[in-house]
Structure formats: structure tokens, C-alpha cells
PAKOLTI-232044 format. One line per 10 residues: number of its first residue (from 1); for each residue y, z, x of C-alpha. Coordinates in nm, 3 decimals. Layout:
% residues N
NUM	Y:Z:X ~ ...;
% end
This chain:
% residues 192
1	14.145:5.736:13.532 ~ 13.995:5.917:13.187 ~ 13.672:6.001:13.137 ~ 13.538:5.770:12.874 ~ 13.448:5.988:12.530 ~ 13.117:6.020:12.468 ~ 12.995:5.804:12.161 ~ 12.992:6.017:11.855 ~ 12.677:5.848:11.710 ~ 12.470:5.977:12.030;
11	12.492:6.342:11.931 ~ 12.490:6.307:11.484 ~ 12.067:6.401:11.594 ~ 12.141:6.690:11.797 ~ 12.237:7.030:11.589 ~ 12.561:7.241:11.705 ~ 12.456:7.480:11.932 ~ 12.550:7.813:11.763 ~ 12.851:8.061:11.880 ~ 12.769:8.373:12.068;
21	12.948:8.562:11.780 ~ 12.689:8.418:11.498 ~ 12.425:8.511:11.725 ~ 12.482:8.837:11.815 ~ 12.594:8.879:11.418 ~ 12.244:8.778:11.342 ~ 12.062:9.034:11.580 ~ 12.291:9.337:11.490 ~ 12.157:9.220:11.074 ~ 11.803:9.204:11.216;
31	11.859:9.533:11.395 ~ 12.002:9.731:11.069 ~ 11.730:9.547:10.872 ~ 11.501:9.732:11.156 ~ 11.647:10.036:11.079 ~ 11.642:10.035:10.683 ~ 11.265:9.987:10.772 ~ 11.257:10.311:10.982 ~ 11.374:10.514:10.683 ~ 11.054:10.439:10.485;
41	10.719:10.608:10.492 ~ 10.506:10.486:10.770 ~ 10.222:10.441:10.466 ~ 10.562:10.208:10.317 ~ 10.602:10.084:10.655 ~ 10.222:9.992:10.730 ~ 10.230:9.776:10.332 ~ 10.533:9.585:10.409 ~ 10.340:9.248:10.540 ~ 10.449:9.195:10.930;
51	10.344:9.113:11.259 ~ 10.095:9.418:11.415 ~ 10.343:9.426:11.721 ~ 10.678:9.466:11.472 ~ 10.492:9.715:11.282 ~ 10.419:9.914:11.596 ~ 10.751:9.938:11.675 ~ 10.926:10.027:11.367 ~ 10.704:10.341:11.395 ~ 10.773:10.397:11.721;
61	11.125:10.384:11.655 ~ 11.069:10.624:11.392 ~ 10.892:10.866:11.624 ~ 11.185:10.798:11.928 ~ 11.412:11.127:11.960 ~ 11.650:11.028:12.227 ~ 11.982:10.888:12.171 ~ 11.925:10.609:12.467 ~ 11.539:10.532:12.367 ~ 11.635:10.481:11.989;
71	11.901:10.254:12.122 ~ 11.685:10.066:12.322 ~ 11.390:10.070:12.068 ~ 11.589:9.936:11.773 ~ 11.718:9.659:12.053 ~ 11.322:9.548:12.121 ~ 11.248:9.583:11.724 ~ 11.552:9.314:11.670 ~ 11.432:9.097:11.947 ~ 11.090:9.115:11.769;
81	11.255:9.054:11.400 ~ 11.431:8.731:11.552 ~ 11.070:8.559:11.563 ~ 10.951:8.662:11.209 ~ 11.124:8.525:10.912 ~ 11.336:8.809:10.768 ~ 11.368:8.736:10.404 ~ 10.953:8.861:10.297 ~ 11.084:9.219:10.506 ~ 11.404:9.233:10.286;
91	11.236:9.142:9.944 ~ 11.008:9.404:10.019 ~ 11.285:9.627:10.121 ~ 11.457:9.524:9.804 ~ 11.117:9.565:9.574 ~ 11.093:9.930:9.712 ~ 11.455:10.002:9.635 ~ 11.393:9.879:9.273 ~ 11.061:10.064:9.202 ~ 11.286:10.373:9.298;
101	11.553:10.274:9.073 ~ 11.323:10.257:8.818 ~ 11.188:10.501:8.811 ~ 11.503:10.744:8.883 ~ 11.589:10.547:8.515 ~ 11.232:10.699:8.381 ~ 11.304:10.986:8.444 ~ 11.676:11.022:8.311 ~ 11.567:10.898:7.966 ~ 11.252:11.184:8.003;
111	11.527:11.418:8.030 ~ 11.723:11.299:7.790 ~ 11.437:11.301:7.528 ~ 11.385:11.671:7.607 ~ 11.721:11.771:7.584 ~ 11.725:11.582:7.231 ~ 11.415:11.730:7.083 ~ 11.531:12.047:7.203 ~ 11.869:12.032:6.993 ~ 11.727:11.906:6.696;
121	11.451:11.841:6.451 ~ 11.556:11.514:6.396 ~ 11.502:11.374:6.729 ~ 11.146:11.496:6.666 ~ 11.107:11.313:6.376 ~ 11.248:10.997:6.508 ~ 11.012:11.059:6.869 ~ 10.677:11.059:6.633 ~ 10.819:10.729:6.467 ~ 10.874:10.587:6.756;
131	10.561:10.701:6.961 ~ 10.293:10.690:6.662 ~ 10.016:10.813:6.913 ~ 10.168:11.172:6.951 ~ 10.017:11.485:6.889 ~ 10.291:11.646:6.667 ~ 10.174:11.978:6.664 ~ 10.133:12.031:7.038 ~ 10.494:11.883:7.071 ~ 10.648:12.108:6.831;
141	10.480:12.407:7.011 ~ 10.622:12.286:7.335 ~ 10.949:12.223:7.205 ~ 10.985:12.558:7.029 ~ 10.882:12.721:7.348 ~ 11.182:12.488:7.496 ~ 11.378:12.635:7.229 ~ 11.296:12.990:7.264 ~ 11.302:12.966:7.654 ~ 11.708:12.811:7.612;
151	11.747:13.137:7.376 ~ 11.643:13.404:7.626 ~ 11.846:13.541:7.832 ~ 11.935:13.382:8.208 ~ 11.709:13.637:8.400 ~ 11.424:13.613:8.158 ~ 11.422:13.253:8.141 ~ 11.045:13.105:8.317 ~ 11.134:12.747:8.264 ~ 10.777:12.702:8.188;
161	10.887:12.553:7.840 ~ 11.111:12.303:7.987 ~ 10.892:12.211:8.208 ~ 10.599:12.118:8.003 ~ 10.778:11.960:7.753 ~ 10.909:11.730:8.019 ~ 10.604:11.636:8.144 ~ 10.450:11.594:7.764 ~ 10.778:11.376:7.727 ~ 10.724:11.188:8.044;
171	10.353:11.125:7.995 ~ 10.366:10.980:7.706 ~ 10.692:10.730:7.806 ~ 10.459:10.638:8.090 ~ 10.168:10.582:7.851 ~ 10.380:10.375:7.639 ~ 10.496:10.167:7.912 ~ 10.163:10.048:8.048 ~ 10.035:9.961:7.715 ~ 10.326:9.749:7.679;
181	10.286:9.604:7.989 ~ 10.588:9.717:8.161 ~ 10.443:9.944:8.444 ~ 10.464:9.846:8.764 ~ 10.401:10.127:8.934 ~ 10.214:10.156:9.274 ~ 9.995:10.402:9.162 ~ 10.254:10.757:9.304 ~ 10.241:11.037:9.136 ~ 10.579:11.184:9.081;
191	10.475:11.541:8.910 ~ 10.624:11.840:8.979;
% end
């Protein structure tokens, strides 16, 4: 005799248990989240708002040497990520990754200023239109040290010119960023 099928309208309440697959899917995400973590900074690490205990052992993991105890470690940090809600950890993640993009992009247009005022006198004219606040005659001097360094020979070359006119350049891009509001910097220093 057949088993009578259970009514459908008993179980609409009751949520699909999910697959093993999805599951273990989930922890191996929580696990590489765990170890994106480990890459940062422990000061990064220590920001990033999260459970003491998680905390704790994200740096351990960072401190763990052996093949076997990182394996295990990163196991215990996804078991401890499956209790905390993952999406604040990967915004922050994703925030960090951004301030670093932006600042990679702050410092390719520095350089690109530099090599500009250092090929013509044009570019100079158009940076003290653009950045009214700028003390002309100290950038001239440092771009015709620039100059003069890019003239010397490739053993007698110090750099120093290039370098100062970069961060003259870079300073005042910076400058003009935070009065325009656009700075959201966490307060690094990225100088040479």
C-alpha cells in the first residue's frame, strides 16, 4: 500500500533546508573574506568594527607560520565569521581598497603635473590659473631645478629637484582637495 504524500500546505511555513554544497560555498567565502582581512595592518585590522573574539583571531592568523595551524586557524576564523553578518567586514574591506585607489589616482596626476611643468612653461602658466594660491616664484625655482636636474648627466643626477617639485605639486593638489571638500583621507601620511 503507498505511503500517503504529505500535504503540501503543512510545510509552505517551514524554509528549505539548504544543500551541503551552498553551505560549505558560504564558509570557504567567509574563510577568503578571513583571509583578505589577514592581509591588512593589524592597526586596519583592529578599525574594521567586529566581534573582540573575530578580531583576535584574524591576528592570530596573521601571526600563525605553519602550513597546518594557518589551515586550521583560517577554519576557526570562518566558523567565527558565520555568526557575524559579513557585509559591514566587506564594505570596510571595500572602503580600504578605494581609499588606496584613490589615492594611487593622486598620485599619478602629481606626477603627471611634474612631468608637465617640467616640459613646458605653459603648463606653468595654466597650474597658477588653475591653483590661484601658489607661490609662483618658489615653483619656478623648483621646476628649473627639475629642469636642470633632467639636463645633467645620468651619474650626476641627485633627484633632489624631482623630488621636491613633486611634493610642492602634491601638497598643493592635497590642499586643494580639502578645501573643496573632497578629502577623505584617514589622516596617513604618504611622503617619501
Amino acid at each position: 500500500m503507498p505511503r500517503p504524500s504529505p500535504d503540501p500546505e503543512e510545510f509552505d511555513d517551514v524554509p528549505p533546508k539548504p544543500s551541503k554544497t551552498r553551505l560549505k560555498k558560504e564558509s570557504h567565502d567567509l574563510q577568503d573574506l578571513g583571509l583578505e582581512l589577514e592581509k591588512l595592518p593589524p592597526v586596519r585590522i583592529r578599525a574594521i568594527p567586529m566581534p573582540e573574539n573575530l578580531c583576535d583571531a584574524i591576528l592570530e592568523l596573521k601571526r600563525t607560520k605553519t602550513h597546518e595551524g594557518r589551515r586550521r586557524q583560517l577554519q576557526y576564523v570562518g566558523k567565527l565569521m558565520r555568526g557575524v553578518d559579513p557585509e559591514p567586514l566587506r564594505e570596510a574591506l571595500a572602503a580600504l581598497h578605494l581609499g588606496s585607489a584613490k589615492a594611487t589616482l593622486d598620485l599619478h596626476r602629481a606626477e603627471r603635473w611634474r612631468a608637465e611643468l617640467i616640459a613646458s612653461d605653459d603648463v606653468l602658466t595654466r597650474w597658477v590659473d588653475e591653483h590661484p594660491g601658489t607661490d609662483v616664484q618658489q615653483l619656478r625655482n623648483l621646476v628649473r631645478a627639475a629642469r636642470k636636474d633632467a639636463a645633467a648627466a645620468p651619474e650626476q643626477r641627485s633627484a633632489k629637484g624631482f623630488r621636491e617639485l613633486f611634493q610642492f605639486v602634491r601638497a598643493a593638489l592635497d590642499a586643494k582637495a580639502r578645501a573643496e571638500g573632497g578629502s577623505d583621507d584617514d589622516g596617513e601620511d604618504g611622503d617619501d
